[in-house]
Structure formats: C-alpha cells, structure tokens
N, C-alpha and C positions, 0 to 999 in steps of 0.2 A: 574477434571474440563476440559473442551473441553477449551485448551487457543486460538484455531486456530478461536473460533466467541467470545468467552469470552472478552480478552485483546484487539481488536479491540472494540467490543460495547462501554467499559467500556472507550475507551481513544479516541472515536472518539466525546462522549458525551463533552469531554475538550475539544477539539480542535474543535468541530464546533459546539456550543452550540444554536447558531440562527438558527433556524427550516426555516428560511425564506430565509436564504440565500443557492446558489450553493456548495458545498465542495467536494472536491476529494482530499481521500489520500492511501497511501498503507500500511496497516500492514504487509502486507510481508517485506517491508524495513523496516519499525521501528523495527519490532522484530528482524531483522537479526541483526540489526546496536547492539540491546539492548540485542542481545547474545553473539556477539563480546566482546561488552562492559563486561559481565559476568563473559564471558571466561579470561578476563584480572582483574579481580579483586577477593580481598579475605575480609573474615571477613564479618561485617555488609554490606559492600557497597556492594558485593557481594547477598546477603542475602535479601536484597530491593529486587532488580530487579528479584534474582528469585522470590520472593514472585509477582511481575508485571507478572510476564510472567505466574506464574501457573506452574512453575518448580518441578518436582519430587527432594527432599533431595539430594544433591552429584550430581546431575545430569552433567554430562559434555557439555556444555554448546557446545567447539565445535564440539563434536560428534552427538548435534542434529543436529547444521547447517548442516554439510558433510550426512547427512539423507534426510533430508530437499530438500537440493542441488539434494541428487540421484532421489528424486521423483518431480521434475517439469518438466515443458514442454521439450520434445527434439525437438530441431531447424530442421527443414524441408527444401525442396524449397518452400514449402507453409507457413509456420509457423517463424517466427523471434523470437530469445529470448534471451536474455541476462543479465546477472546476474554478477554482481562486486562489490566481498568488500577486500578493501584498508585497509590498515595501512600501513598511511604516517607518520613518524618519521626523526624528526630531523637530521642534520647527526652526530651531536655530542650528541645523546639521546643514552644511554648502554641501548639494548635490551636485557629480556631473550632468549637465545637461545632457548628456550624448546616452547614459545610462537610463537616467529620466525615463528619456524618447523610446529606448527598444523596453522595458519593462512594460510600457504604456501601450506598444504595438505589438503584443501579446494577446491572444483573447483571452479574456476571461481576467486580466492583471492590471494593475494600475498603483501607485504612489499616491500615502494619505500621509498627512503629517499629524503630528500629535506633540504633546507637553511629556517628554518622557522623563526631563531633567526636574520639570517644574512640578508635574503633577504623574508619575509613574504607578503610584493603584488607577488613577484613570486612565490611562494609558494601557495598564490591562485589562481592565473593564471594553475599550475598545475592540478589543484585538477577538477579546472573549467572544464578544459580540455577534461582531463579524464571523466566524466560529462557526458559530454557532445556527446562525442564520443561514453560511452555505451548506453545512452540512443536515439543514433542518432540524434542531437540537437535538441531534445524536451525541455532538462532543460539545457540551456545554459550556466546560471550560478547561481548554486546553493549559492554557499558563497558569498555573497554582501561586498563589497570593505569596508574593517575597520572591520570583523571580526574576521581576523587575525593579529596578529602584534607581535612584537618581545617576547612576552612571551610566545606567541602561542608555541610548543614542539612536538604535535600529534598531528593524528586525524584519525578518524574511519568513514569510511564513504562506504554505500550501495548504488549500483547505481542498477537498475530496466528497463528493455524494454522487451514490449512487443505485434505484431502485430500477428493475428491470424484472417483467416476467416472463415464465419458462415460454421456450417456442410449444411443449405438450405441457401441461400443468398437468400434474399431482392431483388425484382426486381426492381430498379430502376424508371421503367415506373410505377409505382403503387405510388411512391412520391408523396406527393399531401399535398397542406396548410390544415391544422386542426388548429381547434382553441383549446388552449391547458389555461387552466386557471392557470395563477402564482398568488403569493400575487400582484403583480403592476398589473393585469385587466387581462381582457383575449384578446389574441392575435394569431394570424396563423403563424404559425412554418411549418416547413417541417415535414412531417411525414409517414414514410416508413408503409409498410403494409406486411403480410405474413399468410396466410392461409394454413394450416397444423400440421402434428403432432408433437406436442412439450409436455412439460411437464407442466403440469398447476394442482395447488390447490386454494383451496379457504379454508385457517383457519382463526381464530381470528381475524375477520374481515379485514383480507389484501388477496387480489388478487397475487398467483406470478409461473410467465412463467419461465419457464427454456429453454435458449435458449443454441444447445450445437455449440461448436466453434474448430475445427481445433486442435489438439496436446492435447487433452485430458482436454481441458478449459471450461466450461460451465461460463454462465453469466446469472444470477438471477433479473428478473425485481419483484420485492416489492411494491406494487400497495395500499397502504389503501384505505377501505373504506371510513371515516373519513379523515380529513385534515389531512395532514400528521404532521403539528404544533401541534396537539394533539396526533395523533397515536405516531411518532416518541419519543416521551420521556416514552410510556406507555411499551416500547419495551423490556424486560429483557432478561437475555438469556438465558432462557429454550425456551422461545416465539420465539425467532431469532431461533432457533434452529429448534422448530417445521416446521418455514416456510421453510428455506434451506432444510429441507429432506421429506415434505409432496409432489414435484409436481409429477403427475403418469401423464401418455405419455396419452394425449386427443387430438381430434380436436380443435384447434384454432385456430381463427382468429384477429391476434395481430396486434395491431395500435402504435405504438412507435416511438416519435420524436425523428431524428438527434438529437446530439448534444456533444458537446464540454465543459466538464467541468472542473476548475484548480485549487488546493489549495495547498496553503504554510501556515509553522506555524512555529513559536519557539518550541521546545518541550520543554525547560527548567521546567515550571511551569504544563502546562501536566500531563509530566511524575513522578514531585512533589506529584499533586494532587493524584495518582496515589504508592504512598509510596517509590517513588525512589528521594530520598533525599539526604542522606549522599557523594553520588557521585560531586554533585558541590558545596563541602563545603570542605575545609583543611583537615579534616577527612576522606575524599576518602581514599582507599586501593585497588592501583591499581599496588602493587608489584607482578604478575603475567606476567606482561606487565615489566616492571621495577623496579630497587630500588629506582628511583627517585621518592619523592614526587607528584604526579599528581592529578588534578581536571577536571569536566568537565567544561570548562567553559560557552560553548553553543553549544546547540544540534538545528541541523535546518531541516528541510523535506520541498520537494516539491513533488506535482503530476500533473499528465496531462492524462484526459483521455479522446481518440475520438470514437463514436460508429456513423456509417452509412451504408448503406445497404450491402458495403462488408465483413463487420466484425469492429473488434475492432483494436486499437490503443493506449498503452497508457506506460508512462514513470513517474519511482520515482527516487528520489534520497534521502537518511539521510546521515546527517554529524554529529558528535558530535566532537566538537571542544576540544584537552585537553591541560592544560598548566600547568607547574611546579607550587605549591602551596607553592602553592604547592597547420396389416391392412386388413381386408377385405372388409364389409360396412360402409363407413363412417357415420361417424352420423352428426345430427346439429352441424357445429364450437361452439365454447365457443365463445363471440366476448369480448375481453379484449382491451380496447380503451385507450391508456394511457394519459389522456389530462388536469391530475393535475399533481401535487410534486409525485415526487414516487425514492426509493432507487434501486439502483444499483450496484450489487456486481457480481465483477469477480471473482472467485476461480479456484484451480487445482482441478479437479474433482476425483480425487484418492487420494491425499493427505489434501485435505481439505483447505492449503495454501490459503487467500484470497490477492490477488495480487490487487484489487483496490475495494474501498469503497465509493459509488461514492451519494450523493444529488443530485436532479435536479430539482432546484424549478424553474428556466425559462433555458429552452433549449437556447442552443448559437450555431446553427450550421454553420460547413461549408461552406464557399463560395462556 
C-alpha cells in the first residue's frame, strides 16, 4: 500500500470531516511524530500504529525516518527547510540508552531533558520555544497552557518549516479580484494568474495543475468538477492516486486565489478511529523508550499554510504528550480558473513525502 497518499487520505477524513470548512494539516508531521512513537514501543501498542502507517512486518520504524530525512528538501539560499524531532524526558525519567542513540542519529533529532514533574508551565514554555523557533514563529505555541502538568514525564514532538519559490513565479501585476464561489456566497479574492507550461490532467472528473517549486517540491492544485462537498468524500485512494501522477506538462493558463490556510486538531480520537488505541490506555508498551510504565496522554497537531505569487510558505508542528500510567509551438492554453473549494497538496517530488494537505473553501489572503 502507497502509505505516503494512503494514511493521509484516510486520517485527513477524521480530522476535517466538514467539506465546508478551510483545513490544513501535515502528514509529514503526524507520520514522523507516529514513527517516533513506534520506534519507542513493543507488543500490540507497537503493532496499531504500524498497522496506521502501512508498515512492512519488523519494519524499523527509526530506520525509515533517517530514509525519509535523506530524501527531503536540501536548504538553499533560495529554499528554507527545516525539520525537528524532540524527545523531551524528564530529568528524572531512565531512558534506554539504545533508544537515546537512534533518536540522536536522526538528522535534524536529539533528546533534551526538562523539569516536567517539578516545573511543567516551564516545560511548555520549552517545548513552545523550540516550536517556534523551527517553524520561524509560524506556530508559536503549539501546547495550550494546562496540557501539561505534574504527571506529564515525556513527550515527542515534530516541528515542520517550510519556504520554497515557484520554478515560474506569478507576476504580481497580473493580481486581480475574481470572484471565487465559497459555501457563504460568492465574493472577490485576490487571484494570481500564470500562463505557461505546467503540468495539467483532467481524470475522474477533477481538474489538477502541478505547479513545480524550488528544492525539488511540487504543489498539486485538485480542482473538482462537481462541489467539492460531494467530490471530496467520493475520493479513495487508488482515485487520489490517479490524480497526483496523471498531470503531463501542457499549456496553461491558471487562475488561483492567494491564500492563507490554518488547522489544529487533537489527534487523540483520530488516530483511535484509525486502529491506534492501546497507546492512551494503561496497556501502552512503551518499554523501548523506558521500563517505566507510559501512556499517550494527548497527541496535538497544528498547520499553517501561505501560497502567493512568490511561492509557498508553510509550518507544522505534533506533539504527543506522554505520562506515567501509567516547447516549440505553443498551442491553445488549457484556462483552469480556480474560483470554487479545491485541495491542495504540497509533496516532495522524489520521495512522495506530502508536507501539507491543504482545503480551501474561502481563500483568506494576505494583507
């Protein structure tokens, strides 16, 4: 099974279930955060999540991340990218040492200790921090004040940035109000324009542009024909699939609003619905990590994603909280107008990795 469009479709359905509303989030982060998580667990709790992810038997959970890690964007003077995952421990929590060591031989990862029993508001002050800093203060603060507290012990958490511009940029003077139809009425948005070759199909009744970006990033605009409150649930994923590798390089002429989209979620219930259970129940087995007893207590994700004429912009963060339990002639353009609901997905274009998954029933752009 492809888990790189698979476990996104299947858990983006939980978490943003209203067709009607904006959502942005990252499976790049949730998966990382929920390999992490793997890599520290045995048994059944162990055995959910790979079954979520689409895991091969035995699979070493942190040998895919350090895989993963070698195939994303390389940072530029043009290109931004950044990628951090943490395990924050206690300082009086006994870590395996063996766990320690692969966390730490991870790029971009390493193990900090903190006062989570003794002093747990400064412990998310930390966490915030850090946060905040990989993501450039896009998510400023992930952990909301009272999510931590004295029983709190660990925590796993993936932070995400990412700025990258278009391989043709958007001319600015081509900006212009379109009226762009949401479910609240139809309204004029800013709406960039770009005439050229890109990558464009038309299957299963959805329209979709491949626009390519800077450090080897492509971003896939998903245009249905139909409302998208009906396309989007009919969407499985062989369908998903056809449309990310159908677009061939045509003349177009693409009309697509600015805009600014932002979602947070609990993952708790999620990632339940989704067969990862045993983890935030006393039955957790997370002695790969430690001999002490641990649970998740609460798993949290934010996104933020900006797209306008110079390219992309956009920052995640997961936390999973855990505590003792226990060309030569051109032809006619295509003209692809984008001025209903349509999805947007940024991917690594060699590794498949989708870095944001983005709804966009009313554009919110930039000042």
């Amino acid at each position: 099974m492809d888990a790189q469009l698979e476990f996104p479709l299947r858990l983006h359905r939980r978490l943003a279930p209203n067709t009607g509303e904006n959502f942005c989030w990252s499976p790049f982060s949730v998966m990382s955060t929920l390999g992490l998580l793997a890599s520290a667990a045995r048994g059944n709790t162990r055995e959910e999540m790979a079954h979520a992810l689409r895991a091969e038997p035995g699979e070493d959970f942190a040998e895919r991340l350090g895989e993963l890690a070698g195939r994303t964007v390389t940072p530029t003077d043009e290109v931004d990218f950044a990628v951090a995952n943490r395990l924050w421990a206690d300082e009086r929590l006994p870590l395996r040492e063996a766990y320690r060591r692969r966390i730490a031989e991870l790029p971009g990862s390493e193990v900090r200790t903190t006062a989570f029993r003794e002093a747990p508001e400064r412990a998310r002050q930390e966490i915030n921090a850090d946060v905040a800093e990989v993501t450039r203060g896009l998510i400023p603060e992930l952990v909301e004040e009272g999510t931590i507290d004295s029983d709190t012990v660990a925590a796993l958490v993936n932070a995400l940035y990412l700025k990258t511009p278009w391989n043709r940029a958007f001319e600015e003077r081509d900006t212009a109000p379109k009226p762009f139809h949401g479910p609240a009425g139809t309204g004029p948005v800013p709406t960039m324009r770009v005439n050229g070759l890109l990558g464009y199909a038309r299957p299963d009744g959805w329209q979709v542009v491949r626009l390519q970006a800077r450090g080897a990033v492509e971003a896939l605009v998903l245009l249905p024909d139909e409302e998208l409150s009906r396309a989007e649930p009919a969407l499985d994923h062989a369908r998903l699939r056809r449309l990310v590798d159908s677009p061939e390089p045509n003349q177009v002429e693409l009309l697509l609003p600015k805009f600014e989209v932002t979602g947070s979620a609990e993952l708790n219930d999620p990632l339940a619905a989704l067969g990862v259970r045993e983890a935030f129940t006393p039955a957790a087995d997370f002695t790969e990590l430690t001999d002490e007893p641990l649970r998740i207590s609460t798993a949290l994700h934010e996104a933020v994603l900006r797209v306008d004429e110079h390219g992309l912009e956009g920052a995640a963060a997961t936390a999973a909280m855990m505590r003792l339990t226990a060309l030569t002639e051109e032809p006619e353009p295509i003209r692809v107008e984008v001025d209903r609901p349509f999805w947007f997905l940024v991917r690594h274009a060699d590794s498949g990795a989708v870095y944001f998954l983005t709804r966009v029933v009313e554009p919110h752009a930039r000042e």
